[in-house]
BASE-810200 format. One record per residue: x, y, z of N, C-alpha, C in turn; residue in three letters. Coordinates in steps of 0.02 Angstrom, whole numbers, padded with zeros to 5 digits, always signed. Atoms other than C-alpha are relative to their C-alpha. Last residue first. Example, Ala and Ser with C-alpha at 12.3 -4.5 7.8 and 13.67 -1.06 7.14 Angstrom:
// BASE-810200
-00042-00059-00003+00684-00053+00357-00039+00055+00037SER/+00045-00059+00000+00615-00225+00390+00045+00060+00000ALA/
//
This chain:
// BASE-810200
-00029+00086+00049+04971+05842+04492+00044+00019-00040UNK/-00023+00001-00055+04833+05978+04497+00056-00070-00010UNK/+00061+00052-00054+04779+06073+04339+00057-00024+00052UNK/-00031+00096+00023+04829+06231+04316-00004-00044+00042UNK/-00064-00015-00015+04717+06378+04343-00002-00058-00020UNK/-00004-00033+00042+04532+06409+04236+00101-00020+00013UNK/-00012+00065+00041+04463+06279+04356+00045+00045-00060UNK/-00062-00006-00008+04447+06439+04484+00039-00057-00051UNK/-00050-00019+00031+04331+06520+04433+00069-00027-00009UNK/+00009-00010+00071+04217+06364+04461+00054+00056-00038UNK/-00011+00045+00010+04270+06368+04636+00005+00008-00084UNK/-00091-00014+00009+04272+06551+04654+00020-00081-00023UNK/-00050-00022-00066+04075+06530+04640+00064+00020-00027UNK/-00033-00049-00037+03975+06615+04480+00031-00010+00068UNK/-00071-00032+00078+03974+06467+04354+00004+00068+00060UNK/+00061-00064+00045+03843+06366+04500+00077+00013-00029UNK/-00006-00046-00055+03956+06208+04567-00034+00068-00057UNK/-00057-00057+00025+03945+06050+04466+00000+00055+00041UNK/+00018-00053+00015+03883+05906+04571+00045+00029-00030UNK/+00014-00035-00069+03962+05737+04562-00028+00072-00040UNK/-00032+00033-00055+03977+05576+04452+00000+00060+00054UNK/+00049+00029-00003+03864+05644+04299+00019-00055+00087UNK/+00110-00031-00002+03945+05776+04243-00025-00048+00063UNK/-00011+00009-00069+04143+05683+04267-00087+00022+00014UNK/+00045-00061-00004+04138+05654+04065-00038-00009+00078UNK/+00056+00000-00035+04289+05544+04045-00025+00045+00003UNK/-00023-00057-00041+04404+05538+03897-00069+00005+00044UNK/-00010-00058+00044+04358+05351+03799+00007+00066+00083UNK/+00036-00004+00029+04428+05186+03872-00017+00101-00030UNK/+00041-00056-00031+04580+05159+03867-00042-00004-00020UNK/+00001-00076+00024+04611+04991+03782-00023+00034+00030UNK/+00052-00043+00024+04633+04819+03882+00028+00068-00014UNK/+00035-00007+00096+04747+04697+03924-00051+00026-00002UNK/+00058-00022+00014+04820+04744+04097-00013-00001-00075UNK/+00012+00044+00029+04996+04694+04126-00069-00024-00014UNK/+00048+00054-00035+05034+04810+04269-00016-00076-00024UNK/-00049+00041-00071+05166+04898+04192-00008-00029+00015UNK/-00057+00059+00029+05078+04888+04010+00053-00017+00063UNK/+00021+00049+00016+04921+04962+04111+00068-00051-00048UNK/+00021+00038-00071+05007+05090+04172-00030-00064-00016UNK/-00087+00000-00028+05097+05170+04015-00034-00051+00051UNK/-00043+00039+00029+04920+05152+03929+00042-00042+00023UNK/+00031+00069+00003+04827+05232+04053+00025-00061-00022UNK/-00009+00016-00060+04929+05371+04057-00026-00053+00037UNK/-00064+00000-00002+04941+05396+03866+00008-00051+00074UNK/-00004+00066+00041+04749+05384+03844+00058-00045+00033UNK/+00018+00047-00041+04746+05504+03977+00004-00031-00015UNK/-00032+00067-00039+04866+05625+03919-00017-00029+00020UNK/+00025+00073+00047+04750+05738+03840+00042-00033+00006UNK/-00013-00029+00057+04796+05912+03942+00007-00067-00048UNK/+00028-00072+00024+04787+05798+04105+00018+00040-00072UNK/+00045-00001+00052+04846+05619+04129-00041+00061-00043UNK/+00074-00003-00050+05003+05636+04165-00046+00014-00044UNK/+00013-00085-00001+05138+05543+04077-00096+00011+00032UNK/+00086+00001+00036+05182+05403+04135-00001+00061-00012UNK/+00026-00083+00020+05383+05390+04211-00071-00017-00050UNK/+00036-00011+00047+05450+05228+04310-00035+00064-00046UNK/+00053-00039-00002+05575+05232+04443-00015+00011-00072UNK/+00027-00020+00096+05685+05129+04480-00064+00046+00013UNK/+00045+00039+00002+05745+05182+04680-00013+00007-00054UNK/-00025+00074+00018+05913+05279+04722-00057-00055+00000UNK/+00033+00064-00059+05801+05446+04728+00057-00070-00044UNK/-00044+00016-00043+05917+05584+04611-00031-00051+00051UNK/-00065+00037+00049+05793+05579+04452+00068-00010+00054UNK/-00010+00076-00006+05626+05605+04556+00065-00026-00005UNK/+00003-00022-00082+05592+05786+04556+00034-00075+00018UNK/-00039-00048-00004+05626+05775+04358+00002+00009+00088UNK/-00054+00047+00054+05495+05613+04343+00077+00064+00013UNK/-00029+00057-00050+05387+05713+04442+00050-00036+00001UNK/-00008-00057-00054+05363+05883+04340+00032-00055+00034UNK/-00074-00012+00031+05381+05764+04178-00003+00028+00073UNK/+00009-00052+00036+05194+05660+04228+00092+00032+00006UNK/+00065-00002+00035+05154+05530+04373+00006+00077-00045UNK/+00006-00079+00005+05305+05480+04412-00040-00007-00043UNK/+00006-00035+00101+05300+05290+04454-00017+00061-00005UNK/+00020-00042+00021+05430+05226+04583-00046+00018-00026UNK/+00019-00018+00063+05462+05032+04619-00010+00066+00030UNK/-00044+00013+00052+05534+04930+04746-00008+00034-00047UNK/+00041+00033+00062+05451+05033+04892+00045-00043-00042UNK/-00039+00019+00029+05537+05048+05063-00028-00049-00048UNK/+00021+00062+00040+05378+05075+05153+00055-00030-00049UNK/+00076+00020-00035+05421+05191+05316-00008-00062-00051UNK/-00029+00066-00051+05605+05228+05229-00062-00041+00037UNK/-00020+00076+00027+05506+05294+05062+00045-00032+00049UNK/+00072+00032-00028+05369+05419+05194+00056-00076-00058UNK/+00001+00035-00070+05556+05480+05275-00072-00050-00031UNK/-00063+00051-00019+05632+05513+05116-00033-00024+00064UNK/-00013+00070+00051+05469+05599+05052+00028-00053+00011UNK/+00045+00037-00017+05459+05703+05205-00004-00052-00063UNK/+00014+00039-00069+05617+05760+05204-00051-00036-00003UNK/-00036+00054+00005+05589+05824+05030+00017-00057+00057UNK/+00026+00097-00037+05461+05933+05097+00032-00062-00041UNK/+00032+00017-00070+05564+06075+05114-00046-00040+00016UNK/-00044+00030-00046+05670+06048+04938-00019+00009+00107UNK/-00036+00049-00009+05524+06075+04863+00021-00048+00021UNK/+00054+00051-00036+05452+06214+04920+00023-00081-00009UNK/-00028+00008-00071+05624+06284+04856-00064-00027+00065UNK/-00061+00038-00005+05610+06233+04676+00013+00002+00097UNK/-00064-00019+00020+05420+06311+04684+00043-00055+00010UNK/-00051-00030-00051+05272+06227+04673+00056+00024-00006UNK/-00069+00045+00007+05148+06242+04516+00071+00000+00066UNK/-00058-00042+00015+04992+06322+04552+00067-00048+00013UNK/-00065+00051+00009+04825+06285+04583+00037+00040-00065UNK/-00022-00003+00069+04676+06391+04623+00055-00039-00003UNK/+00006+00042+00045+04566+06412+04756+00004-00005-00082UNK/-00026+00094-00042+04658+06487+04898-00034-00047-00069UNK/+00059+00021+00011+04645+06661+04807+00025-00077+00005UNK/+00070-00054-00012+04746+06810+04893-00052-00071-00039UNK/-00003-00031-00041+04932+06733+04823-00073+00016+00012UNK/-00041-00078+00000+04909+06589+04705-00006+00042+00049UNK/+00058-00039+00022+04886+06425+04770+00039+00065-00028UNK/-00035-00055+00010+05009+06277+04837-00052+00042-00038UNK/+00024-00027+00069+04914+06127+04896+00023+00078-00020UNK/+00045-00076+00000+05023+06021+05003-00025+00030-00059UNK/+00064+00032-00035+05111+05855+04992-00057+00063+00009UNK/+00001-00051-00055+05258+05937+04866-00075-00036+00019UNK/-00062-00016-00012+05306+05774+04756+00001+00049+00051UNK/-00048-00042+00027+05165+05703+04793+00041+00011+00024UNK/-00041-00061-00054+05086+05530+04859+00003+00064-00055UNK/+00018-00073+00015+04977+05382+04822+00048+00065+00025UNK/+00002-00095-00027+05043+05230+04880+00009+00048-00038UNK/-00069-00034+00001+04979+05053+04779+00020+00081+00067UNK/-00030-00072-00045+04885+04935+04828+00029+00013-00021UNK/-00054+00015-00064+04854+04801+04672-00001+00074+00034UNK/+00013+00038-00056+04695+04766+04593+00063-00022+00015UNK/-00059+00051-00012+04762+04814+04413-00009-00046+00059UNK/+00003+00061+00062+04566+04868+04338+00095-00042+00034UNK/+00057+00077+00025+04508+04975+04484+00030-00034-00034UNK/-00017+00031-00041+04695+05070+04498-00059-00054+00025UNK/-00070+00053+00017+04673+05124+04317-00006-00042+00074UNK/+00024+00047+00039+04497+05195+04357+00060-00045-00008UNK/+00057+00075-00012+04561+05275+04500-00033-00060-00028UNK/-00058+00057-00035+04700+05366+04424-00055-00044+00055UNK/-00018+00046+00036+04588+05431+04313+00038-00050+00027UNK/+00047+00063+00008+04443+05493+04434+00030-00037-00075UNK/+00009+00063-00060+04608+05565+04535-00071-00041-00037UNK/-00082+00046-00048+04665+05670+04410-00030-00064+00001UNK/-00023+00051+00050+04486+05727+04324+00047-00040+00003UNK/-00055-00018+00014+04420+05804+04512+00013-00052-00055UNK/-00025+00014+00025+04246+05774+04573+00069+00026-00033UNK/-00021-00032+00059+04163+05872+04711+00048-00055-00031UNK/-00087+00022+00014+04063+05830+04838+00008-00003-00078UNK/-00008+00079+00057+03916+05930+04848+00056+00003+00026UNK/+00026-00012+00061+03903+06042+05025+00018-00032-00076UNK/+00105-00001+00003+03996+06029+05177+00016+00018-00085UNK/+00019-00058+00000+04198+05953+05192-00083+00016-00023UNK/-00029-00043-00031+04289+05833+05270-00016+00074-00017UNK/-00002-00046+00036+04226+05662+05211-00002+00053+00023UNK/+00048-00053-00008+04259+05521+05292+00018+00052-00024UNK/-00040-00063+00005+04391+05356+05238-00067+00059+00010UNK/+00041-00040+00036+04331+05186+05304+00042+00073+00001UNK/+00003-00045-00031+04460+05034+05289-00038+00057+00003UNK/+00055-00039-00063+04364+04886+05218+00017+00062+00013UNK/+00073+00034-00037+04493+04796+05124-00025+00024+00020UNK/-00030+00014-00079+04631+04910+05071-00041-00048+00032UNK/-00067+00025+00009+04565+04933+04890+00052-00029+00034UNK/-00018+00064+00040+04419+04949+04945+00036-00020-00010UNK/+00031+00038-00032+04414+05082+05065+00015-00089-00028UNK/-00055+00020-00067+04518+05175+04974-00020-00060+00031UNK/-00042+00049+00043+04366+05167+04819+00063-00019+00045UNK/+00005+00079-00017+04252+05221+04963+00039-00050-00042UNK/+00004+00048-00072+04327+05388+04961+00002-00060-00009UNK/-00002+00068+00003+04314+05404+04771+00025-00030+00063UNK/+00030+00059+00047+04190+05536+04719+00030-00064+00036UNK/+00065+00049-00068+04260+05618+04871-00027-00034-00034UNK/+00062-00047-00002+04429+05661+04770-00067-00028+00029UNK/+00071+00017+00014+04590+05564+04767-00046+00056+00019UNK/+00041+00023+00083+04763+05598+04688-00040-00039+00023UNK/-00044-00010+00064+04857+05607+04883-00054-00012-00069UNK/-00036+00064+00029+04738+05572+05029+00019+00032-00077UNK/-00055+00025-00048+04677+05715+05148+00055-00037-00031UNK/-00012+00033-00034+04517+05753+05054+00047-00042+00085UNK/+00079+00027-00017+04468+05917+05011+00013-00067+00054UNK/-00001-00060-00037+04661+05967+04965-00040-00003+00051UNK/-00036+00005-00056+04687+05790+04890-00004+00068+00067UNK/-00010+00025-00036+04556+05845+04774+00049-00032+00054UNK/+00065+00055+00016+04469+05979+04696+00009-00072+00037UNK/+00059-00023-00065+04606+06110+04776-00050-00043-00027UNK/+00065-00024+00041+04738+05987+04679-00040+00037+00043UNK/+00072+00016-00030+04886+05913+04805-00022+00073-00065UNK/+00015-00017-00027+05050+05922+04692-00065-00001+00023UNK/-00039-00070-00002+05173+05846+04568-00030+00034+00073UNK/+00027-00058+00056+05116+05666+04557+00043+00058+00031UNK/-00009-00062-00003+05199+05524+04633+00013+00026-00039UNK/-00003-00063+00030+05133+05351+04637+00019+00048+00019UNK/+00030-00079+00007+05228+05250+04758-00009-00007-00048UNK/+00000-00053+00077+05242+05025+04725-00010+00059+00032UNK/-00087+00008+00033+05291+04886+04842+00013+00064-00044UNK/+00022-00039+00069+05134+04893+04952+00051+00022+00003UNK/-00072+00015+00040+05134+04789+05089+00024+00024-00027UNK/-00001+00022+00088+04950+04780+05126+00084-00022-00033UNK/+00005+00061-00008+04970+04818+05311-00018-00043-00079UNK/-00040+00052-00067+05064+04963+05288-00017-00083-00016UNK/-00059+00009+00050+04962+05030+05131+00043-00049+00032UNK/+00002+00044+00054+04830+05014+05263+00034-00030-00056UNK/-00003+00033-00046+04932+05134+05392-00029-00086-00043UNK/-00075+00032-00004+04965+05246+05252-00013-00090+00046UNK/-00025+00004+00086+04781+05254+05206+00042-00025+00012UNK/+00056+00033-00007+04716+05277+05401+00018-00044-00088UNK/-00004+00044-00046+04832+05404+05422-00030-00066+00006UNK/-00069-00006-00001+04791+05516+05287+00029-00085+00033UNK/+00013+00021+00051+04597+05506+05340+00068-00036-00057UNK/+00023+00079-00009+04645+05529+05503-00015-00044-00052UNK/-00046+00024-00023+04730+05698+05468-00016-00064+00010UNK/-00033+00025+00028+04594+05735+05352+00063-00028+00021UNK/+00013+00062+00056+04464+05716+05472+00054-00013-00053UNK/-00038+00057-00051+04590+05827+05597-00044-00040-00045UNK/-00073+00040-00010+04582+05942+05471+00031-00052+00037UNK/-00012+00039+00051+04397+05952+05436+00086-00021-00007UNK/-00053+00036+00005+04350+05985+05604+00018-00037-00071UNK/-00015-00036-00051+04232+06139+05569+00083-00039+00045UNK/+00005+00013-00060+04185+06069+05397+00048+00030+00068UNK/+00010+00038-00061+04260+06152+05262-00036-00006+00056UNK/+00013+00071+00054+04200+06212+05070+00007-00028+00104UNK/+00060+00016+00053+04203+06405+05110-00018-00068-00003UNK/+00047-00039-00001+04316+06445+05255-00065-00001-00031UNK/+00043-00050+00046+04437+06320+05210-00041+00038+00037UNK/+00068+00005-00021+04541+06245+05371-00027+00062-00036UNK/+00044-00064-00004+04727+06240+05403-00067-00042-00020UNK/+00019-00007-00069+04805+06076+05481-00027+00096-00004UNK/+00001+00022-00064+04811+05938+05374+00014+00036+00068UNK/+00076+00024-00029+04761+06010+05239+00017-00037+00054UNK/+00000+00073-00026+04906+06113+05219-00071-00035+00039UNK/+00053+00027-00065+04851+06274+05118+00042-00080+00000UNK/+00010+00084+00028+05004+06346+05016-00051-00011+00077UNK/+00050+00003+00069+05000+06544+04977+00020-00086+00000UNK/+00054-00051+00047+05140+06569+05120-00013-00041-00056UNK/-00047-00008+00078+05221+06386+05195-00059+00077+00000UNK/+00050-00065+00013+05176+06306+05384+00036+00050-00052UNK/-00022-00040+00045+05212+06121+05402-00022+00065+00001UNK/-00059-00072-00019+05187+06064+05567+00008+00057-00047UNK/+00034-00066-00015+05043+05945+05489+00016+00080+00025UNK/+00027-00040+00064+05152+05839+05392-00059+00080+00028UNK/-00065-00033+00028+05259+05806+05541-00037+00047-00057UNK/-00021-00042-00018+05095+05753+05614+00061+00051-00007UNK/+00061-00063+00005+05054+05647+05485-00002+00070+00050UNK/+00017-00021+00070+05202+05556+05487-00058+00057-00022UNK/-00045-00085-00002+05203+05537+05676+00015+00020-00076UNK/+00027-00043-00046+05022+05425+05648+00068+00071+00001UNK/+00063-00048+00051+05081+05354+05492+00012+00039+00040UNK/+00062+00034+00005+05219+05267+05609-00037+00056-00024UNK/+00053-00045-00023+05417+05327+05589-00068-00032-00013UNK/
//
């Protein structure tokens, strides 16, 4: 299958209390075409991964409303668009929704790690969608057993597309979603609830990266915060994403 019908498979999807960014459309945070940006945005990743080669998935647990939700692309956030870009040579990734862009702690760890190994890797989850609680889209929430097993398909079809040699579960949720794939597969723990050290660690001794985490990041200063009375802000209170 090519990105392109990949992404459209992904966009078919239609689940209660889970936004698919690739083919609903915030009310509050989105642009008017922001799903077809993230459908291209998506697309545009794999398709680079493609021509890169890329031997290795991450996979985390689930799209974040801070970022993969926003974006399009698995454990990133608009802080780090142009870090895709890079990493792929050139390709450009656009941004899909009005007003600040928003930082997410995930994706500006698994960025920093993937600055310092300077190899492609693919980004993914276990469920590709952002699952919410009922009545309030911005919040995160753990997928069910039977969300699941309906985008399992799409897993199997995005590891025949790149037929990785490697795995790495990003955290126990993954690592447990993982344990029947006939591919090694590595386990990190995630970086959230003070697992970054950890997750850095684990990755950097895969990679072969000499250096110490550095210290727990303070995101302040890399994107706007959002006033304390939106839903956004209420909503950091749910679990994190991943």
């Amino acid at each position: 299958m090519t990105p392109s019908a990949f992404v459209t498979a992904l966009a078919d999807v239609r689940l209660p209390s889970v936004f698919n960014p690739y083919s609903d459309c915030c009310a509050i945070h989105d642009r008017a075409d922001a799903a077809k940006t993230r459908r291209k945005n998506l697309e545009v990743f794999l398709q680079g991964a493609l021509s890169s080669k890329v031997e290795t998935i991450w996979v985390a647990r689930d799209l974040g409303y801070r970022g993969g939700r926003r974006t399009g692309v698995p454990l990133t956030d608009e802080v780090h668009l142009d870090g895709v870009g890079r990493l792929f040579g050139g390709i450009e990734l656009k941004r899909a929704t009005r007003g600040p862009v928003m930082a997410e702690r995930t994706a500006a760890v698994v960025w920093r790690v993937l600055s310092r190994i300077h190899k492609p890797v693919v980004l993914w989850n276990v469920f590709p969608f952002h699952p919410h609680e009922p009545n309030d889209h911005l919040s995160n929430r753990c997928h069910t057993s039977a969300e699941r097993l309906i985008a399992l398909p799409l897993f199997e079809t995005l590891i025949e597309m790149f037929q990785p040699r490697r795995l790495v579960a990003i955290g126990r949720d993954a690592q447990l979603a993982l344990k029947d794939i006939k591919i090694p597969v590595t386990t990190v723990r995630h970086p959230s609830y003070g697992g970054q050290n950890e997750f850095i660690a684990g990755l950097y001794d895969l990679y072969g990266v000499n250096e110490q985490p550095a210290p727990e990041l303070d995101l302040r200063d890399k994107a706007k915060v959002l006033p304390r009375s939106s839903p956004t802000r209420r909503a950091e209170r749910t679990v994190p994403a991943g």
